[in-house]
C-alpha positions as CSV (number, residue, x, y, z in Angstrom):
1,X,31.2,13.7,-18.9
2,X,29.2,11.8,-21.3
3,X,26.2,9.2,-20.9
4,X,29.1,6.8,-21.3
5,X,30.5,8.4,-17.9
6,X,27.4,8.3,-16.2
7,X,26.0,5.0,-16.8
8,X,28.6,2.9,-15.0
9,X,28.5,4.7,-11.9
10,X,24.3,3.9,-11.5
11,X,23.1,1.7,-9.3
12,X,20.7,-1.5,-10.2
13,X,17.1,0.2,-10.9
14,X,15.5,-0.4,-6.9
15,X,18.3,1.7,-6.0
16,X,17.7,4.7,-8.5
17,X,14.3,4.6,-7.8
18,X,15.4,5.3,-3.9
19,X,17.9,7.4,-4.6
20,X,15.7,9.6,-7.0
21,X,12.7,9.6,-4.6
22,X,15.8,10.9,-2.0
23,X,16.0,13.6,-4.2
24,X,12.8,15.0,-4.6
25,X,12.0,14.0,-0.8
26,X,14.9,16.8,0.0
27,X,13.6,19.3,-2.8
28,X,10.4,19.0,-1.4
29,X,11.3,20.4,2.1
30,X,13.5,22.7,0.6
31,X,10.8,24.3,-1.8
32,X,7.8,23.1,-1.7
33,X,6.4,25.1,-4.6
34,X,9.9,24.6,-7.1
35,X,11.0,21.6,-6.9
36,X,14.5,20.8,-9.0
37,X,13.8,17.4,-8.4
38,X,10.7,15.6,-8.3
39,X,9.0,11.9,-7.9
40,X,5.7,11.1,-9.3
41,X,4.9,8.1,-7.2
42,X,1.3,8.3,-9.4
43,X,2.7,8.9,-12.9
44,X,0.4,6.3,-14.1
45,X,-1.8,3.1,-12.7
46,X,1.7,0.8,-13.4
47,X,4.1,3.7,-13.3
48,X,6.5,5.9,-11.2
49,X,8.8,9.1,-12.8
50,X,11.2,11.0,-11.2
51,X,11.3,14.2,-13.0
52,X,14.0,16.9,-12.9
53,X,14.0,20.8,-14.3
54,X,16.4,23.0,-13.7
55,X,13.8,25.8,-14.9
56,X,16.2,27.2,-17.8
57,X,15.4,25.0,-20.8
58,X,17.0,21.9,-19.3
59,X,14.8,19.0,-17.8
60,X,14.8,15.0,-17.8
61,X,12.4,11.9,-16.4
62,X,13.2,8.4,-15.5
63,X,9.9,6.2,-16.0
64,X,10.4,3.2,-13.6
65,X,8.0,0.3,-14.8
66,X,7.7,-3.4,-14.1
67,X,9.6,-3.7,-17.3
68,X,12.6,-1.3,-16.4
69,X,13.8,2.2,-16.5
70,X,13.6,4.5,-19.0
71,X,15.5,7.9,-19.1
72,X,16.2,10.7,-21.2
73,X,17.6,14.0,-20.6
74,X,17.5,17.2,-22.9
75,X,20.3,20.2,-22.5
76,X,19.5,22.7,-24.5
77,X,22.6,24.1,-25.3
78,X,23.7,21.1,-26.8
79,X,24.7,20.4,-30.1
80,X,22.9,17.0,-29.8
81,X,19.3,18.7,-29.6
82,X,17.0,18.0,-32.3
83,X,16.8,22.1,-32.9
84,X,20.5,22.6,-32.8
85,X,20.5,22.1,-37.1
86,X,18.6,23.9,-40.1
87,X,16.7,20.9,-40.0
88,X,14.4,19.4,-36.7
89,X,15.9,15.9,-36.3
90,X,16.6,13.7,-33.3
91,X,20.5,13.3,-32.9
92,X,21.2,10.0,-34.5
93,X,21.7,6.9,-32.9
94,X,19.5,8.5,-30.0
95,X,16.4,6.5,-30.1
96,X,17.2,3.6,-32.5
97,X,18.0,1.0,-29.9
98,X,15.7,1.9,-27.6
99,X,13.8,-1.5,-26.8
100,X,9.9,-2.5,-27.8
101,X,9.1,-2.5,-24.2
102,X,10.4,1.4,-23.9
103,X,9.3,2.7,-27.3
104,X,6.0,4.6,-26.2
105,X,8.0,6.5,-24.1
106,X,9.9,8.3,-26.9
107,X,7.1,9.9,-28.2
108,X,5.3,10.5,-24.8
109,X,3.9,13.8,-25.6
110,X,5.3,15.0,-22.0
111,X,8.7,14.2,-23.8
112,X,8.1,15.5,-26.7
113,X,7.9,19.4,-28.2
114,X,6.3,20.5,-31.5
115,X,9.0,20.7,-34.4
116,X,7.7,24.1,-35.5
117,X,6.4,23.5,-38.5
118,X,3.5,21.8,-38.3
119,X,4.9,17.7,-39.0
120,X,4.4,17.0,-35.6
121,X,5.9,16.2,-32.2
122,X,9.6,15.9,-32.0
123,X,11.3,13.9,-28.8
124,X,12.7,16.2,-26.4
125,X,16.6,14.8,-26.5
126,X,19.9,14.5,-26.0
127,X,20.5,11.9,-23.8
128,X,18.6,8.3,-23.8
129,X,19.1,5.6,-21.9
130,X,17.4,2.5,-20.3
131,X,17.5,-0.6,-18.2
132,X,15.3,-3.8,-18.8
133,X,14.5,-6.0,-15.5
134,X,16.7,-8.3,-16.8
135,X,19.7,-6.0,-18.2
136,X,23.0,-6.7,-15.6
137,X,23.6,-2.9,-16.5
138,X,22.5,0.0,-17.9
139,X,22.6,0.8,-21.7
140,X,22.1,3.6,-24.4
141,X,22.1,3.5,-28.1
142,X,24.7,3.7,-30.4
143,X,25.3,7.5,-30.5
144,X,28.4,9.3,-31.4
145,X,28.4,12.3,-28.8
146,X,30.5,15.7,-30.2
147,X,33.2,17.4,-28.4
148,X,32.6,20.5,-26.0
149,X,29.4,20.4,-24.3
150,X,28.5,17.1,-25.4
151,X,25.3,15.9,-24.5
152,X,25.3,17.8,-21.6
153,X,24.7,13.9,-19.2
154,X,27.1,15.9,-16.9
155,X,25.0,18.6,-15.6
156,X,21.7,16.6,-16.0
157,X,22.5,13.6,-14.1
158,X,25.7,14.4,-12.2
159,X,23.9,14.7,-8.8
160,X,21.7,11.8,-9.0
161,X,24.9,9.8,-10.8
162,X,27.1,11.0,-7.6
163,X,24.4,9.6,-5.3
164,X,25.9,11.0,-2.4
165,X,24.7,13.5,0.7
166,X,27.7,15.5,-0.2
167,X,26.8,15.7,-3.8
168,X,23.3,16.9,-3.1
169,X,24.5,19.6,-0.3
170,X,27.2,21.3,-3.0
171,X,24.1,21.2,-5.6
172,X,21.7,22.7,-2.9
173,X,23.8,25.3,-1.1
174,X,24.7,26.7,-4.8
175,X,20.8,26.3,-6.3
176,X,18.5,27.5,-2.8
177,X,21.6,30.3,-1.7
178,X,21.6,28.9,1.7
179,X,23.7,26.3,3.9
180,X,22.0,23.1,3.9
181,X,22.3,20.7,6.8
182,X,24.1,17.2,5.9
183,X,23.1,15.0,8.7
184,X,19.6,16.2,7.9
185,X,20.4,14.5,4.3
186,X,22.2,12.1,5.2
187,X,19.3,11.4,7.3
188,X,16.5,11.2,3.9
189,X,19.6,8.8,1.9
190,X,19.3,6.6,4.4
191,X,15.4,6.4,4.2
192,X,14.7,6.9,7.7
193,X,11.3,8.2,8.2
194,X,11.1,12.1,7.9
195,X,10.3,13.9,11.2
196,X,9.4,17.6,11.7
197,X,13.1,17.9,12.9
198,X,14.8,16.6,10.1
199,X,12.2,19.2,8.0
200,X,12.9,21.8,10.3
201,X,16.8,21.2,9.8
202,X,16.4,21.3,5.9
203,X,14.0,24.5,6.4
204,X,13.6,26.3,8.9
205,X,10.7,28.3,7.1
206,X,8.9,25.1,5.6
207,X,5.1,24.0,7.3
208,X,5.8,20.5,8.1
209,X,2.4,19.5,7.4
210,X,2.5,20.5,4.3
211,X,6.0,19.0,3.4
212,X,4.6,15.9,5.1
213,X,1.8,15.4,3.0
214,X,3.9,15.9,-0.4
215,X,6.6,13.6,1.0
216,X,3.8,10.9,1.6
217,X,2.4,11.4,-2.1
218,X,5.9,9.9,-3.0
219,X,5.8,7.1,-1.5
220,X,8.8,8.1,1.3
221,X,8.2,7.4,4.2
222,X,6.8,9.9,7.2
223,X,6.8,9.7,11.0
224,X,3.2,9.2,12.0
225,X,2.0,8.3,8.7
């Protein structure tokens, strides 16, 4: 599953910005220290980012602004990433479209990683894609992604694409070794306040004032806050 896969099945930005912040909401309880998935409701004065690492070289952020979204994803065992070749060079096709309103973000030093040799900072890459306020859907550049792994859009957005309690449980149960509790998830997709049972569901182990202090900092909301 390519970006071309993936980008059909996303919702209108509002939505991906809930659904992320569902995401991270849920990682939160179930570590509160090492978070897969993460929201940063403060990324800047005008800006949110939901941020995702999978902690072995993989990672990607969605910048939601008042002129869009902005995404990019980097797989490192893809053939797309700029240090794949002899030579450090974005993936072609990979950035060239991106719009004027978007361009800071692909050389965000947060994005970026030094190209070893001194030249400077090369974007972090292998997917890229975006929506403008006014976009009816979601769009990417004109890349030509290679057989096998690809760009690797499959395991780097395939939860968040999927969008579903069901998709989040198989991801958990497999990533934190331990059954998770669905109506408890179900419970944080629907954006229903999060109580100290619903924690306590997740996590049995978590402190539920700390969660619910984190969860605030999202921008989720918490019972009695």
């Amino acid at each position: 599953m390519s970006v071309y896969e993936i980008l059909p099945v996303l919702p209108d930005v509002p939505a991906l910005r809930e659904r992320c912040r569902a995401l991270a909401v849920l990682e939160t309880v179930m570590d509160l220290h090492e978070q897969f998935f993460a929201y940063a409701a403060d990324w800047s004065e005008t800006e949110e980012a939901a941020l995702m690492d999978d902690g072995s070289g993989d990672d990607y952020a969605i910048v939601f602004s008042a002129a869009g979204a902005y995404a990019r994803g980097f797989a490192h065992e893809s053939r797309m990433s700029p240090w794949a070749g002899e030579d450090v060079v974005v993936w072609p096709g990979l950035v060239d479209a991106v719009p004027e309103a978007f361009r800071p973000y692909v050389t965000e030093p947060a994005f970026c990683d030094d190209d070893g040799d001194g030249a400077g900072p090369v974007p972090r890459v292998t997917v890229v894609f975006w929506r403008e306020a006014a976009d009816e859907g979601w769009r990417t550049g004109p890349v030509e992604v290679p057989g096998g792994y690809g760009d690797g859009a499959r395991d780097l957005f395939g939860v968040l694409a999927a969008g579903t309690a069901e998709a989040y449980r198989d991801f958990a149960e497999e990533y934190h070794e331990r059954p998770v509790d669905l109506d408890a998830i179900r419970h944080v997709f629907a954006r229903r306040p999060l109580t100290g049972d619903v924690v306590k569901a997740l996590n049995p182990e978590a402190d539920p004032a700390a969660v619910a202090a984190a969860v605030a900092a999202t921008g989720y909301p918490v019972e009695g806050r």
